[in-house]
N, CA, C and O atoms as a MOPAC input file, in Angstrom:
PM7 MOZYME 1SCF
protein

 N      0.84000 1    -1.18700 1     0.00000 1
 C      0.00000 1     0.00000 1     0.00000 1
 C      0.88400 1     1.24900 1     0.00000 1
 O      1.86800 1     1.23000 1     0.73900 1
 N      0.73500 1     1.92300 1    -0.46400 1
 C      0.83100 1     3.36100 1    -1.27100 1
 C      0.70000 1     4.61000 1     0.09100 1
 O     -0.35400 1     5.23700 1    -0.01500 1
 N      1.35300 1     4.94300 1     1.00600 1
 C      1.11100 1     6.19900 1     1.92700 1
 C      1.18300 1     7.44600 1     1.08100 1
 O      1.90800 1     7.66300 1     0.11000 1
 N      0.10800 1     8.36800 1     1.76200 1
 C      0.12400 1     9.89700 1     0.72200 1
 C      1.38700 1    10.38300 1     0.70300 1
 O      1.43100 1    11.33600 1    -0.07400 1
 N      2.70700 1    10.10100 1     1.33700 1
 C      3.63100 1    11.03500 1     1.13100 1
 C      4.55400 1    10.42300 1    -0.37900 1
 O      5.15800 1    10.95800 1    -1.30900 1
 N      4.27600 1     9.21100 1    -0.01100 1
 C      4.57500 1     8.17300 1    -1.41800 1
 C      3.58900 1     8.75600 1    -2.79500 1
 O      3.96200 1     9.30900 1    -3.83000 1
 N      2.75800 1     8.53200 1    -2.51400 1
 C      1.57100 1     9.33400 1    -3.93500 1
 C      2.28300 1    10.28600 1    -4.24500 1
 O      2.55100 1    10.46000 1    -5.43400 1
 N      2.89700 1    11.36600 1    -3.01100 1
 C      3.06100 1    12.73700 1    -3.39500 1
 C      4.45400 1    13.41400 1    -3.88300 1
 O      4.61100 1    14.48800 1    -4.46300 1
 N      5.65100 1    12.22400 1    -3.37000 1
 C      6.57500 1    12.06300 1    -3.89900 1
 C      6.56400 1    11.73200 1    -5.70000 1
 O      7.21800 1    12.40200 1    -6.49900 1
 N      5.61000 1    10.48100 1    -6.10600 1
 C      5.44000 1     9.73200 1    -7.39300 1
 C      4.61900 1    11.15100 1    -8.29100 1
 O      4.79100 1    11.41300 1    -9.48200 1
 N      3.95500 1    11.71200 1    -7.57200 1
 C      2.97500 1    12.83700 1    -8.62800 1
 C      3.73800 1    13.76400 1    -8.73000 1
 O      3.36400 1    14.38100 1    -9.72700 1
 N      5.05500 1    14.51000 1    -8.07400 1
 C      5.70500 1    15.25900 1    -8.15000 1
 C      6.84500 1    15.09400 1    -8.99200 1
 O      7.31800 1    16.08300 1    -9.55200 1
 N      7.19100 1    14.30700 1    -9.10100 1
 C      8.46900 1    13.37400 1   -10.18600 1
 C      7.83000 1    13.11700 1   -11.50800 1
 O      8.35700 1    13.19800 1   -12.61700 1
 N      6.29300 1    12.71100 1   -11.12800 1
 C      5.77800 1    12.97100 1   -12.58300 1
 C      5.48500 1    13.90700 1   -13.56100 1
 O      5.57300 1    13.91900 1   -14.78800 1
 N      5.02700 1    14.87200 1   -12.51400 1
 C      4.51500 1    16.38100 1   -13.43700 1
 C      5.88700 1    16.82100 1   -13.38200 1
 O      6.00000 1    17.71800 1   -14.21700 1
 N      7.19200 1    16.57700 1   -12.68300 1
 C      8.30800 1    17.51100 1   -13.29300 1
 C      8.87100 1    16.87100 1   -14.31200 1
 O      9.07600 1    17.50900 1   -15.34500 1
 N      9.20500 1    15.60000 1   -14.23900 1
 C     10.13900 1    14.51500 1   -15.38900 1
 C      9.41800 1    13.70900 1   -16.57500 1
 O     10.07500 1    13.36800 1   -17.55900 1
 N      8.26400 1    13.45900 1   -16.47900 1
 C      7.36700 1    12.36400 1   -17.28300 1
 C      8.74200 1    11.42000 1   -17.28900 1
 O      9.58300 1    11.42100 1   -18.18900 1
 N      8.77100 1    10.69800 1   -16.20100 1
 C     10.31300 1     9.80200 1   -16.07500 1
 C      9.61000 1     8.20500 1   -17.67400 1
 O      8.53800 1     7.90200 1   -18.19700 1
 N     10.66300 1     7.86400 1   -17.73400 1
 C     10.28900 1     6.56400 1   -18.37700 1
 C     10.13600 1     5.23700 1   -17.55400 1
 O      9.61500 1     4.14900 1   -17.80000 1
 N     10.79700 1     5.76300 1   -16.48500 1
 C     10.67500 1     4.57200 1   -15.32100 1
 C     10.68400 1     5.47600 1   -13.73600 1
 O     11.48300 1     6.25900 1   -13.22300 1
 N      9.49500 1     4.95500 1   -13.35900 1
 C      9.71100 1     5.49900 1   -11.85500 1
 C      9.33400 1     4.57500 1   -10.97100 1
 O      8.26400 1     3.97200 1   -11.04500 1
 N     10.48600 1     4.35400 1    -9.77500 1
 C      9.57100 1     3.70900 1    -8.49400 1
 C      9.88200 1     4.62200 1    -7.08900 1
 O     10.87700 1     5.06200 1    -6.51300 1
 N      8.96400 1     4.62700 1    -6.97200 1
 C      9.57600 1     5.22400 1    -5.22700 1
 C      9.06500 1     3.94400 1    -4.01800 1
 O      8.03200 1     3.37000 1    -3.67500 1
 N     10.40900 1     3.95800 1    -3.70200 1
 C      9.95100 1     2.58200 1    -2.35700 1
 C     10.07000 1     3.29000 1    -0.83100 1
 O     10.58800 1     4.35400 1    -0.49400 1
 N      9.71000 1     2.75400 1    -0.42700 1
 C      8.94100 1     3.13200 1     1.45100 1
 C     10.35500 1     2.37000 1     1.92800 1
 O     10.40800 1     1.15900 1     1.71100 1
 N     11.34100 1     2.92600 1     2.47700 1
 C     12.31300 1     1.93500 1     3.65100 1
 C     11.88800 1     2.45000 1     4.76600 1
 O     12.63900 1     2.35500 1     5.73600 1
 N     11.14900 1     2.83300 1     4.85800 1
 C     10.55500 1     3.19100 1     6.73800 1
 C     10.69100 1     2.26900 1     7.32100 1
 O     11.68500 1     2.23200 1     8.04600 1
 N      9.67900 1     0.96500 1     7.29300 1
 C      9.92900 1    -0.18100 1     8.25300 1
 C     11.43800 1    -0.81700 1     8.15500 1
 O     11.40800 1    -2.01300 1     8.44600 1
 N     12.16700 1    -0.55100 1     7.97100 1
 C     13.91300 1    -0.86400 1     7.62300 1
 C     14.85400 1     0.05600 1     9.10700 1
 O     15.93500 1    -0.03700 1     9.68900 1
 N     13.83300 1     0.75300 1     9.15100 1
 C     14.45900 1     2.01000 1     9.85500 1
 C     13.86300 1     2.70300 1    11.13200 1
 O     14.03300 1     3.77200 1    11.71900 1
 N     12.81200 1     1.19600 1    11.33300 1
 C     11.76800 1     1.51000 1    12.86400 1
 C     11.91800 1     1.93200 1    14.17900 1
 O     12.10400 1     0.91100 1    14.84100 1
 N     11.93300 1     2.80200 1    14.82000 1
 C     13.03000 1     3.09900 1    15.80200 1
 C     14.21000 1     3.53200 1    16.01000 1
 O     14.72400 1     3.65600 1    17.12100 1
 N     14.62600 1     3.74300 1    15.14400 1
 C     16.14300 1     4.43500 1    14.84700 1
 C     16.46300 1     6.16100 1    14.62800 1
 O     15.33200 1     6.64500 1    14.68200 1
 N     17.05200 1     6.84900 1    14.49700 1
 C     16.97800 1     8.10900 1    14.44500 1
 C     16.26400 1     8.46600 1    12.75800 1
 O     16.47400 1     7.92200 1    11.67400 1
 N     15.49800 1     9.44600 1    13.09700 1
 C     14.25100 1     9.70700 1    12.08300 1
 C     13.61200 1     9.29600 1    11.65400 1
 O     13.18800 1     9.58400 1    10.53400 1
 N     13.26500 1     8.45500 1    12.34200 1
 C     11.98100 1     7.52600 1    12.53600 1
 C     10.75900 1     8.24500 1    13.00500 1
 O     10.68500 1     8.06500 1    14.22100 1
 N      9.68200 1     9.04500 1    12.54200 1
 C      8.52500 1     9.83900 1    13.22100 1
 C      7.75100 1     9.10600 1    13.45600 1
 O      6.81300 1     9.66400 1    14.02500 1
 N      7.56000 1     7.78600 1    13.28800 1
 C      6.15200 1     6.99200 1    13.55200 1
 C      4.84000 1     7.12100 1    12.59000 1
 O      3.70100 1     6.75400 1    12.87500 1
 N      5.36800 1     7.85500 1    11.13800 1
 C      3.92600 1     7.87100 1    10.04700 1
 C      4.56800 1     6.76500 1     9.39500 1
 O      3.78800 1     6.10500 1     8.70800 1
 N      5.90100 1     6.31800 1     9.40700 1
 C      5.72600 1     4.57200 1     8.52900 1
 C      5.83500 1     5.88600 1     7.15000 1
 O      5.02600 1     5.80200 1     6.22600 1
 N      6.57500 1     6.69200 1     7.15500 1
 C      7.00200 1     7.40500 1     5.87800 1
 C      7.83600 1     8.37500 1     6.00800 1
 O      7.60400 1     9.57400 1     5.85300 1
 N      8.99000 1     7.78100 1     6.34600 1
 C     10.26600 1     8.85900 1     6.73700 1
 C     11.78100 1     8.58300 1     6.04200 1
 O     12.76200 1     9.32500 1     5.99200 1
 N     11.58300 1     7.26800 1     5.54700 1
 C     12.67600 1     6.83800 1     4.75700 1
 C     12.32300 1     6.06900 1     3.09300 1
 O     11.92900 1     4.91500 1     2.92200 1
 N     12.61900 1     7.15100 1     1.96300 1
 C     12.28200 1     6.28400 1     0.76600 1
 C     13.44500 1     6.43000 1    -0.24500 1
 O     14.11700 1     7.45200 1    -0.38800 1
 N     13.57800 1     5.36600 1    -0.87100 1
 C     14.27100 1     5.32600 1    -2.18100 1
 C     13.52800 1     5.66500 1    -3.03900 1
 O     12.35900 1     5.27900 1    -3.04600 1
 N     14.23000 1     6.78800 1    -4.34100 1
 C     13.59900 1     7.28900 1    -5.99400 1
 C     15.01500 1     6.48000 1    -6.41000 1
 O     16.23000 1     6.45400 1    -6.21500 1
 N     13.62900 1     5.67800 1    -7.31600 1
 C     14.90000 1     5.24600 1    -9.10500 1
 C     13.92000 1     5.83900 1    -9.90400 1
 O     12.68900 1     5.86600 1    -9.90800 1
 N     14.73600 1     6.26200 1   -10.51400 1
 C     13.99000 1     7.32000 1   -11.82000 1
 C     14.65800 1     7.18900 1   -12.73000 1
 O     15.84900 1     6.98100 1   -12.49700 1
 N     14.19700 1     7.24900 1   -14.17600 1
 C     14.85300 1     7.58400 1   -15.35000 1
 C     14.39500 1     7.97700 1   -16.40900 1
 O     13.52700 1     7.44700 1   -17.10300 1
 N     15.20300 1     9.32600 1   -16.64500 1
 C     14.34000 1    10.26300 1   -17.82600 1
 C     15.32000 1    10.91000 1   -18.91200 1
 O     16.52900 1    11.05600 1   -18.73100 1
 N     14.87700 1    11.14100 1   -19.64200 1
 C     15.74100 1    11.82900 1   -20.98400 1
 C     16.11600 1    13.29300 1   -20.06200 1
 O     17.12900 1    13.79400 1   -20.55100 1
 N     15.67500 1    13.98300 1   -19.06700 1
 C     16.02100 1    15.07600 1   -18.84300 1
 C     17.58400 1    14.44300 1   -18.21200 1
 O     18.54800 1    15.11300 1   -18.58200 1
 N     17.85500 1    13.45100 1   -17.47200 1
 C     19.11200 1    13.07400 1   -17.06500 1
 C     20.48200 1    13.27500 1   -17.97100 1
 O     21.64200 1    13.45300 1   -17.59900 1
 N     19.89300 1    13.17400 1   -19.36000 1
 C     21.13100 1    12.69600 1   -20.37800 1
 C     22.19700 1    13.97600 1   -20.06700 1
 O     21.81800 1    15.10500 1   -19.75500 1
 N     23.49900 1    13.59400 1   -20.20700 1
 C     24.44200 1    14.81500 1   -20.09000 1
 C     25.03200 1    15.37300 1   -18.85600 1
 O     26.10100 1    15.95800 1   -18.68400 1
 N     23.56200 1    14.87900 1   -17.58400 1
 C     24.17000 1    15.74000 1   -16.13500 1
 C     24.48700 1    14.47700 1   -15.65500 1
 O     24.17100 1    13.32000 1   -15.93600 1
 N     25.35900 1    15.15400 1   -14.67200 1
 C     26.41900 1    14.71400 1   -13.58900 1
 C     25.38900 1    14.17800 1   -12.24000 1
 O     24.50600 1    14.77600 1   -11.62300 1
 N     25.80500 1    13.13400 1   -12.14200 1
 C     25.19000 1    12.34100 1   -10.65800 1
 C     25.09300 1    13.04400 1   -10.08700 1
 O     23.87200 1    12.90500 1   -10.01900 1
 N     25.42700 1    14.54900 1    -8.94400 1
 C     25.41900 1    15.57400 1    -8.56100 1
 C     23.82100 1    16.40900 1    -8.90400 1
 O     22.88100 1    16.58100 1    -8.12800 1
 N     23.97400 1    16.86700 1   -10.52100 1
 C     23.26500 1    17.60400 1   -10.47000 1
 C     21.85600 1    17.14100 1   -10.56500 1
 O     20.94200 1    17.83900 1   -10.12800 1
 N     21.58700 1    15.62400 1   -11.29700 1
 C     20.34100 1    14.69500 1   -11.04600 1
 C     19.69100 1    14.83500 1    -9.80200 1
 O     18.48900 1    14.94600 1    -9.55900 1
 N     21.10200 1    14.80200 1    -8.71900 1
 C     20.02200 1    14.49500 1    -7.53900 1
 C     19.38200 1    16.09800 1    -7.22300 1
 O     18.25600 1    16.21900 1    -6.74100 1
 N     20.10400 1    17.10000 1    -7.50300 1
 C     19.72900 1    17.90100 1    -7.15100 1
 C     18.81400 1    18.47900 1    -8.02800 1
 O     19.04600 1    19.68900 1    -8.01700 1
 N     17.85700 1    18.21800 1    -8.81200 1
 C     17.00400 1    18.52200 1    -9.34000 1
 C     15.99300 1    17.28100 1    -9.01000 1
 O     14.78300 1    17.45400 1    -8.86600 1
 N     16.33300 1    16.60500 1    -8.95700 1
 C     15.36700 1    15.84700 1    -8.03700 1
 C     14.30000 1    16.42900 1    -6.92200 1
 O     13.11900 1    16.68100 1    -6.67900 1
 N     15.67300 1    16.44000 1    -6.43400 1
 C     15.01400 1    17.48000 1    -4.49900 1
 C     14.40900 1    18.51700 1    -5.14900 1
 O     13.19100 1    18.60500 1    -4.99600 1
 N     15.11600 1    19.55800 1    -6.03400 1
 C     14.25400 1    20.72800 1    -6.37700 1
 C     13.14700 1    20.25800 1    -7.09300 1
 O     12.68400 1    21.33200 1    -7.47700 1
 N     12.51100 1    19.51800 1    -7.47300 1
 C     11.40400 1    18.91100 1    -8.11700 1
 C     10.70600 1    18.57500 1    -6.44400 1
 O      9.75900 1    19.28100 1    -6.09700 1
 N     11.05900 1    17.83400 1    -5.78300 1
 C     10.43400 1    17.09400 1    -4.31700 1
 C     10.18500 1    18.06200 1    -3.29800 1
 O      9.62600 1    17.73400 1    -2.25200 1
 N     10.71400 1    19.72000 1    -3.61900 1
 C     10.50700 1    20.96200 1    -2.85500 1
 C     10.41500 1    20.97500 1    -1.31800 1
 O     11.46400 1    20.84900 1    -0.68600 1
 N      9.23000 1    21.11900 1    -0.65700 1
 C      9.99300 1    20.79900 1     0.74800 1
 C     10.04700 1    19.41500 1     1.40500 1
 O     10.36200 1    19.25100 1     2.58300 1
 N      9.70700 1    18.40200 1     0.53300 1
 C      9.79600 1    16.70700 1     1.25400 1
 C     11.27900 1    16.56100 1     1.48100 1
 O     11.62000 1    16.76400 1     2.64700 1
 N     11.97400 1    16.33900 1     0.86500 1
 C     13.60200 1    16.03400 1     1.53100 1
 C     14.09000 1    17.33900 1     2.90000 1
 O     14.02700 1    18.56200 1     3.01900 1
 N     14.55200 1    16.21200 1     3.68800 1
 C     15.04000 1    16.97000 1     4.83000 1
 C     13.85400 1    18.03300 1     5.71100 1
 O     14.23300 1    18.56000 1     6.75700 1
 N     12.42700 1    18.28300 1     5.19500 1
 C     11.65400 1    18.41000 1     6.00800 1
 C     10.29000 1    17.58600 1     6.21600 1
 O      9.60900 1    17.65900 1     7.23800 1
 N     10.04100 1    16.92200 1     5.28100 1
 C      8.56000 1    15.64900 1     5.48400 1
 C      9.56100 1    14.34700 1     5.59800 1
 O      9.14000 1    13.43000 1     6.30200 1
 N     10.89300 1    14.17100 1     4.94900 1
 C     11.55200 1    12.63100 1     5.01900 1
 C     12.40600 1    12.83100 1     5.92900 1
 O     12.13400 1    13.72100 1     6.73500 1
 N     13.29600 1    12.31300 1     6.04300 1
 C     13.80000 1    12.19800 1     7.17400 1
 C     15.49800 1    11.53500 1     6.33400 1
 O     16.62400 1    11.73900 1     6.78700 1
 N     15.10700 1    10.63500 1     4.87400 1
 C     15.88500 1     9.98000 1     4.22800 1
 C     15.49900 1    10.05800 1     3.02400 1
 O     14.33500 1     9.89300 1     2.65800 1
 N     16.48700 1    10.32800 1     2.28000 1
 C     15.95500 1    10.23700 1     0.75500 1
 C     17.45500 1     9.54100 1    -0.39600 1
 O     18.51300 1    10.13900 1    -0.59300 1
 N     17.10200 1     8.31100 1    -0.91400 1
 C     18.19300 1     7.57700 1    -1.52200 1
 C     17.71800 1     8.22500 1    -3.04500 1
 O     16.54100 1     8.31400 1    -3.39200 1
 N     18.96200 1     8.68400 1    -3.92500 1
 C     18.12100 1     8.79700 1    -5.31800 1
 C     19.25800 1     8.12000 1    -5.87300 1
 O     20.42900 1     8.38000 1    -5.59600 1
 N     18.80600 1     7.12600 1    -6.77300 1
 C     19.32000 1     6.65400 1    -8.22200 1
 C     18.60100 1     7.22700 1    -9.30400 1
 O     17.51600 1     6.76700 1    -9.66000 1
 N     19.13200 1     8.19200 1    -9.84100 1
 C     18.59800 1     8.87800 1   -11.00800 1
 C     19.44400 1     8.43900 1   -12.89600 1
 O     20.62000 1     8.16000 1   -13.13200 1
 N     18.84500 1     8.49600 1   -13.39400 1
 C     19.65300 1     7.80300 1   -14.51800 1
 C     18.96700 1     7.98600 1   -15.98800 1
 O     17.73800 1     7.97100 1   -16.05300 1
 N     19.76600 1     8.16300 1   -17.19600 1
 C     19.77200 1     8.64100 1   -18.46400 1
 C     19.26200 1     7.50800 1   -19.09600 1
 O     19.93900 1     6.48100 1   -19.04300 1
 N     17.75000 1     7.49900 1   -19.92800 1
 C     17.68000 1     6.06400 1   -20.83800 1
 C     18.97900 1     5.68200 1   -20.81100 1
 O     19.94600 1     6.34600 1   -20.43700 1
 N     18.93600 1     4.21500 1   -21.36300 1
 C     19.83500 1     3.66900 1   -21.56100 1
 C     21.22700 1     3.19800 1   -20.85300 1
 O     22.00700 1     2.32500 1   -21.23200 1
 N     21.27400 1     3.76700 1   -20.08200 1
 C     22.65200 1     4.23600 1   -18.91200 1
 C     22.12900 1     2.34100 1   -17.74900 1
 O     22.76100 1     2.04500 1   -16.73500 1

């Protein structure tokens, strides 16, 4: 099951990238009790994404258009955010 911060992560990656592949996974329960852990069971997620906007940039600047796409969820709604971002084909 799908938590709204997950929906809202996936709808936000969509209207910025139209990715060709997107998953966003929940590691919250990975991370139960541990530091930044808030107890909504949505504080730790992995983005794999991959879009033609990737082609050309630097692992660096992917992620950081990422986050600027995810606006205030990293570092104030998550707690953790893993990105594998990546160029068709790559």
């Amino acid at each position: 099951m799908t938590g709204p911060l997950a929906h809202e992560i996936t709808t936000r990656l969509t209207a910025a990238f139209t990715p060709d592949h997107l998953e966003v996974i929940n590691d919250s329960a990975s991370h139960h009790g541990h530091s930044g852990d808030d107890g909504t069971g949505e504080s730790h997620f992995t983005v794999v994404i991959e879009c033609g906007a990737f082609a050309g940039q630097s692992r660096l600047q992917r992620q950081r258009m990422v986050i600027a796409a995810l606006g205030d969820i990293p570092g104030q709604r998550v707690h953790a955010l893993a990105i594998r971002a990546r160029a068709p084909g790559e």
